[in-house]
C-alpha angles and dihedrals in degrees: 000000000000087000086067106057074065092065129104103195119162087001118132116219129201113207118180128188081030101140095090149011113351097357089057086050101045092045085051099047092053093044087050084056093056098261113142102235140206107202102200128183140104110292131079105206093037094056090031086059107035091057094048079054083053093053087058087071088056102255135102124265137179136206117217124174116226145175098202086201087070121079089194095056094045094060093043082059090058098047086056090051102049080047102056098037106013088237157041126235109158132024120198112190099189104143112106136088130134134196132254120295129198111212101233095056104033109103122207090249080063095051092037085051092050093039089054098038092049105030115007085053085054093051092039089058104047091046093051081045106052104090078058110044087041084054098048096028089240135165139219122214113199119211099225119155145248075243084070085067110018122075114235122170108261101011099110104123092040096046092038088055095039097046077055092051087055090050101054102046087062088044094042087047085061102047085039103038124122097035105031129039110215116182137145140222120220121213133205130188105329123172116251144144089261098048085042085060094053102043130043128231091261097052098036068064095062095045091050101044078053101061121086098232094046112235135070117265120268123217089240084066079070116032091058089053098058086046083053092055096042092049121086087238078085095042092131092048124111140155097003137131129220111209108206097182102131087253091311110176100166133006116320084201107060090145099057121106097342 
């Protein structure tokens, strides 16, 4: 059945930022395909939640709490893990994310910090992961951003570190084919709590009346295409990126910060 190369049946699933917004939506998703999921980030209540929702699907979860900035943290993620499942099969790194910056008072600890939070976390995971992912011929789908391509007015550090996002996982597919499958999704302005709390209801309008398909994104768009790239339904597919934008071609938020 062609349902089925869309399952993820027996499969173990690393999420990490999934304590919110897209991460939370992604973890469940896969978990509601059958995958067995480890929903990381920061917060205790927020992981410890989210994977007692994914044992409503039928499957086992596991809440473990991570501060992708710290090595430390992040291998002790994966022990859990092996410890919990015996193996690793898909890797989303989807925590990331930074502000606004205006050039002349950002400092380079600001940039170091964005670059590691957003590129350097993503790297850190899949190389404390490979023994694993080689093992189980896995993938890892990285959560990078349309402001990785798209020019908006004081995004430099966000763009600049998600643009990198987006390189690395091509470079990352090539070191890593024909094993392991690396790809990215690239988001673009999807309605959440965190995005609520930066723009007000007049200008979430304007993003919205500015995008081609008309409404804002939703964390499920996203979520449905990294359950895309993990199935085997995308088994030939490497180094690629998925833009989920609603059609965007240039910046949805022109008025900001002008």
């Amino acid at each position: 059945m062609i349902a089925d190369r869309f399952r993820l049946d027996d499969k173990v699933a690393i999420v990490t930022g999934a304590g919110k917004g897209i991460g939370k939506c992604i973890g469940l998703t896969l978990a509601e395909a059958g995958a067995r999921v480890v929903f990381a980030a920061r917060t205790e209540s927020d992981v410890q939640a989210n994977a007692e929702a994914a044992r409503a699907f039928g499957v086992q979860a596991l809440g473990v709490t991570c501060d992708v900035m710290s090595d430390e943290q992040l291998e002790r993620l994966v022990q859990k893990t092996i410890e919990a499942f015996g193996k690793i099969d898909i890797v989303v790194n989807n925590a990331g994310g930074t502000g606004p910056n205006r050039i002349a008072k950002t400092s380079r600890k600001r940039f170091l910090e964005s670059f590691d939070f957003n590129v350097v976390s993503a790297f850190s995971l899949t190389r404390i992961c490979l023994p694993y992912l080689q093992e189980s011929k896995g993938c890892v789908i990285n959560i990078s951003s349309a402001v990785g391509r798209l020019v908006q007015r004081h995004f430099s550090i966000y763009g600049t570190v998600k643009a990198g996002l987006t390189y690395m996982t091509r470079m990352m597919a090539a070191d890593l084919a024909p094993d392991i499958r690396v790809n990215a999704v690239a988001p673009g302005t999807i309605m959440t709590d965190a995005l609520a709390g930066f723009l007000d209801k007049d200008s979430l309008q304007k993003v919205s009346d500015m995008t081609p398909m008309k409404r804002l994104g939703r964390p499920e768009d996203i979520a449905l295409a990294v359950l895309y790239l993990a199935s085997p339904a995308a088994a030939w597919i490497t180094g690629k990126v998925i833009d989920v934008d609603g059609g965007t071609e240039s910046t949805s938020m022109p008025f900001l910060y002008k």
